[in-house]
C-alpha positions as CSV (number, residue, x, y, z in Angstrom):
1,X,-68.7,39.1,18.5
2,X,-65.1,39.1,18.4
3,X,-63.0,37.8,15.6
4,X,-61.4,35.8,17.8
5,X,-64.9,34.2,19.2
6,X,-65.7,33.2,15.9
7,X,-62.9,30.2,16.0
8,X,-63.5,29.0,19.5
9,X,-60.9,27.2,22.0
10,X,-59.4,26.0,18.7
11,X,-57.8,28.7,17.8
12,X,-56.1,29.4,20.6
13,X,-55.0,25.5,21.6
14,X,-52.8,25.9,18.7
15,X,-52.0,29.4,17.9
16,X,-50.8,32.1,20.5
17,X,-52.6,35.2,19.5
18,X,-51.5,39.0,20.2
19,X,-53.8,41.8,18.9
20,X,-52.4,45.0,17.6
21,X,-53.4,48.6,16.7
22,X,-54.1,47.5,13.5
23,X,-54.5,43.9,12.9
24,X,-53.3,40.7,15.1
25,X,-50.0,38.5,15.4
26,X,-50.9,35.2,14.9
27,X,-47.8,32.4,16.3
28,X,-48.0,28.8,16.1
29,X,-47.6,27.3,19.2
30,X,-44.2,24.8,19.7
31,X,-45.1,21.2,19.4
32,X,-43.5,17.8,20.6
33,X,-41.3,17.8,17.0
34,X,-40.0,21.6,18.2
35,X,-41.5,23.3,14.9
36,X,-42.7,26.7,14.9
37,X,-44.2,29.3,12.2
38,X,-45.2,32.8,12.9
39,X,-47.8,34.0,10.4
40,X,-47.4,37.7,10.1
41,X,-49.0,39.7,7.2
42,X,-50.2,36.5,4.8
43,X,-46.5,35.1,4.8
44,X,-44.9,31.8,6.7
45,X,-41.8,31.4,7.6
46,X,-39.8,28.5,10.3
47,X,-38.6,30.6,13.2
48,X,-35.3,29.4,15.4
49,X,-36.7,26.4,16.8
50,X,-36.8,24.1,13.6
51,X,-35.7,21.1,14.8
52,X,-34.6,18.0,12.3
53,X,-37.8,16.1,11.7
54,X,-37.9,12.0,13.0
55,X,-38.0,10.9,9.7
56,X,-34.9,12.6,7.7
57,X,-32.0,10.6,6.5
58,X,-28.9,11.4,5.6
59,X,-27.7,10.1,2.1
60,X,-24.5,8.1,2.7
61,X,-23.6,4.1,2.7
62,X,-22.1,2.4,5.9
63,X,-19.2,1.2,6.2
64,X,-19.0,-2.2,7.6
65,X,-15.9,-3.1,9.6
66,X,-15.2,-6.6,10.7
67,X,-13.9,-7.2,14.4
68,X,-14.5,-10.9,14.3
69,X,-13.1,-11.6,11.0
70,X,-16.4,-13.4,9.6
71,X,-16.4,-11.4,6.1
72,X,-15.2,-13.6,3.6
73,X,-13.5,-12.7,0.4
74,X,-15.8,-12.1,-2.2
75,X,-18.8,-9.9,-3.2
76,X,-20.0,-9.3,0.6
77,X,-16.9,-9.6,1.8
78,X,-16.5,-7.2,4.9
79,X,-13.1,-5.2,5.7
80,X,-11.2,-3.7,8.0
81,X,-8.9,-1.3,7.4
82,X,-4.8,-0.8,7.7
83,X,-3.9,3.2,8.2
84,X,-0.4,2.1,8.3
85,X,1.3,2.1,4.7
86,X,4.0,-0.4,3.5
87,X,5.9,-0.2,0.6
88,X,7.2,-2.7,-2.4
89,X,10.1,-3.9,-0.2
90,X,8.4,-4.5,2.8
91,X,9.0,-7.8,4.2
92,X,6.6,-10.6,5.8
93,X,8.0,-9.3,9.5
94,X,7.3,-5.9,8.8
95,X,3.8,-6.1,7.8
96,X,3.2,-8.6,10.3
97,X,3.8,-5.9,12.9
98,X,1.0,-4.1,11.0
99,X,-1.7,-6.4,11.5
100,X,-0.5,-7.0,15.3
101,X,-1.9,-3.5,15.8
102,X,-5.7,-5.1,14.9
103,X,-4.5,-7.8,17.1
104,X,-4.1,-10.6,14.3
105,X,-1.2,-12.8,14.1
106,X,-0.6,-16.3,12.4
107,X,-0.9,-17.6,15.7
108,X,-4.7,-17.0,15.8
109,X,-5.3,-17.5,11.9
110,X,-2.9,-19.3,9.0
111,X,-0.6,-17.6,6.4
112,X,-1.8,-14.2,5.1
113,X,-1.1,-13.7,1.5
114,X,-1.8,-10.5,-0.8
115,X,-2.9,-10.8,-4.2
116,X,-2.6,-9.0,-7.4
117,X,-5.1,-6.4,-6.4
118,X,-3.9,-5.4,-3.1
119,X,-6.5,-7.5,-1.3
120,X,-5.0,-9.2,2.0
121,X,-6.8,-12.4,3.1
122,X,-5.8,-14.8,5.9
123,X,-6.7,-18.9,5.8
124,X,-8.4,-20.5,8.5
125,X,-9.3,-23.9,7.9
126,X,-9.2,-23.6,4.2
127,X,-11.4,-20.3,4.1
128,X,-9.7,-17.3,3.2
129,X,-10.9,-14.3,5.0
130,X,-10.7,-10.8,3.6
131,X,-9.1,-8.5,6.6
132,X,-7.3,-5.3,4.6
133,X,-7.0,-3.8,0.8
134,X,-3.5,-2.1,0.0
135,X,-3.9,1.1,-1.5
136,X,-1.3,2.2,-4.5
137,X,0.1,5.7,-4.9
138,X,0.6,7.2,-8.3
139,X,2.4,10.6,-8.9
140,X,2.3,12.6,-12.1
141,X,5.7,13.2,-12.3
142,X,7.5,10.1,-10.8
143,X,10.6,12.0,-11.9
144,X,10.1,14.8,-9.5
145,X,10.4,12.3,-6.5
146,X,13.4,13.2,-4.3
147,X,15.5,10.3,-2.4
148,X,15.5,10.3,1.1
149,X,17.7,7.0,1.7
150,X,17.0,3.3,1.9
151,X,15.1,3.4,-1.9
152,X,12.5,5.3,0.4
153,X,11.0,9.1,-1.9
154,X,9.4,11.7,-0.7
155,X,6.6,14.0,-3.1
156,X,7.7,17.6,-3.7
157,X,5.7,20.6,-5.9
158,X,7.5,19.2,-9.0
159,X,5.8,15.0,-8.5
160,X,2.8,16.8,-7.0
161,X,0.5,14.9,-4.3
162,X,0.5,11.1,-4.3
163,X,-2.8,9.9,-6.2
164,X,-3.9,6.1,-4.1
165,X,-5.8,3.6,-5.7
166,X,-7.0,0.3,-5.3
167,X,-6.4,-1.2,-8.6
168,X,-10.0,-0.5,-9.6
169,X,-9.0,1.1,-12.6
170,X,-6.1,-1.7,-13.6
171,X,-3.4,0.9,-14.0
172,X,-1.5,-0.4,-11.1
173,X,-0.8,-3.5,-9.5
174,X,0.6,-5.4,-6.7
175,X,3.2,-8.8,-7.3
176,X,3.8,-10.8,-4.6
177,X,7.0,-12.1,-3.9
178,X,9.0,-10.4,-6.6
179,X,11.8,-7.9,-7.1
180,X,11.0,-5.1,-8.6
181,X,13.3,-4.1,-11.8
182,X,15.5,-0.9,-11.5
183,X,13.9,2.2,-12.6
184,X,17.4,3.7,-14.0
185,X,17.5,5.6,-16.6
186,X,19.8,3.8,-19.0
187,X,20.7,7.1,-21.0
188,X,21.6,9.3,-18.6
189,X,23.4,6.9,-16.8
190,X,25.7,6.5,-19.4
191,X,26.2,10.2,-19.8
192,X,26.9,10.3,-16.1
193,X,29.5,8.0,-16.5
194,X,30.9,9.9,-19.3
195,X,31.4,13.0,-17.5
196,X,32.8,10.9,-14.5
197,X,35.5,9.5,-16.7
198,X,36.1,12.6,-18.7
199,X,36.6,14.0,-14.9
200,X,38.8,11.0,-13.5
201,X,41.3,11.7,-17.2
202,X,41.7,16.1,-16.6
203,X,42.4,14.3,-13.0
204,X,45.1,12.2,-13.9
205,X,46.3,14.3,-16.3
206,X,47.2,17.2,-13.7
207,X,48.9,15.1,-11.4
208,X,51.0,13.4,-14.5
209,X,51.6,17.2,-15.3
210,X,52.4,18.3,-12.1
211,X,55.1,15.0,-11.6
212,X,57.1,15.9,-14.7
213,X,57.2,19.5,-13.3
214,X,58.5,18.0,-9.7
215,X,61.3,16.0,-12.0
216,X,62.1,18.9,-13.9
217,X,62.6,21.1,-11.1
218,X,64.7,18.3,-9.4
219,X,66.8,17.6,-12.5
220,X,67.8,21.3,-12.6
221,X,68.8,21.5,-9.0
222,X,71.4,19.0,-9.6
């Protein structure tokens, strides 16, 4: 009797099995799932044809978005979310042009207001629904900021990248409907002005030099 005799049909239902000069080369046949293992010399090993098993999850939270604006604001409150950034001076008109990209405007709900966290919610009918969160950027050298116009900054190397935050940590904030206070250094300012005025008296005194010259060289001509 054969060693493969010994098994029966059962064997081979399962396994494809190729004898050799010395031993045999046992292979598990592919099932429905697509998982295969080749037994060669006492060892196992998954061959090419592992495919994910039904039952593996991947280990990550949904996000929810809210097309029909039910989330309300609070602990379940839903979101969806603004890519488009607006500043401190940004005006009701310009951020209205923002939310008409998601197709909202205060024709379809009430006012929209933005709170001390950054959280934009729009009434409707006396319930505020929660449709955006305004994300802050921090720098660690606000100094190295450079000016490109219309109290608009750009980051360079020396501010490095912009760190954004959602006032989770309450190192930042948002105020509605107030002007922001000038961020002027008051000391170098004044030593500015200093030099400027040091500047504007060499100025004036060259030209008074160079008058008396013009009058001297006048007087001796006559």
């Amino acid at each position: 009797m054969s060693e493969l005799s010994k098994y029966g049909s059962r064997v081979t239902d399962r396994y494809t099995i190729t004898q050799t000069g010395s031993g045999m080369h046992i292979v598990e046949k592919a099932s429905a799932t697509g998982f295969a293992q080749a037994v060669n010399s006492g060892t196992v090993s998954p061959s090419s044809t592992l495919m994910p098993y039904p039952e593996w999850k991947l280990n990550a939270d949904l996000i929810e978005t809210n097309p029909d604006y039910s989330g309300r604001k609070g602990a379940g409150a839903e979101f969806m979310e603004i890519t488009t950034r607006v500043d401190q001076l940004s005006s009701h008109d310009s951020l209205q042009l923002r939310l008409d990209k998601l197709d909202i405007s205060d024709s379809k709900f009430g006012s929209f207001s933005v709170d001390d966290t950054g959280l934009i919610t729009i009434k409707d009918g006396g319930v505020e629904f929660a449709v955006g969160q305004l994300s802050i950027a921090r720098f660690t050298n606000n100094r190295g900021l450079e000016a490109s116009g219309g109290n608009n900054f750009r980051a360079t190397q020396e501010s490095g990248n912009a760190i954004y935050s959602t006032n989770n940590n309450n190192t930042d904030g948002v105020m509605g409907k107030a002007l922001e206070i000038s961020k002027a250094d008051l000391s170098e300012s004044l030593v500015n002005l200093m030099v400027f005025q040091r500047a504007f008296e060499a100025n004036a005194k060259s030209i008074t030099t160079s008058d008396e010259l013009l009058s001297t060289l006048i007087n001796l001509k006559r």
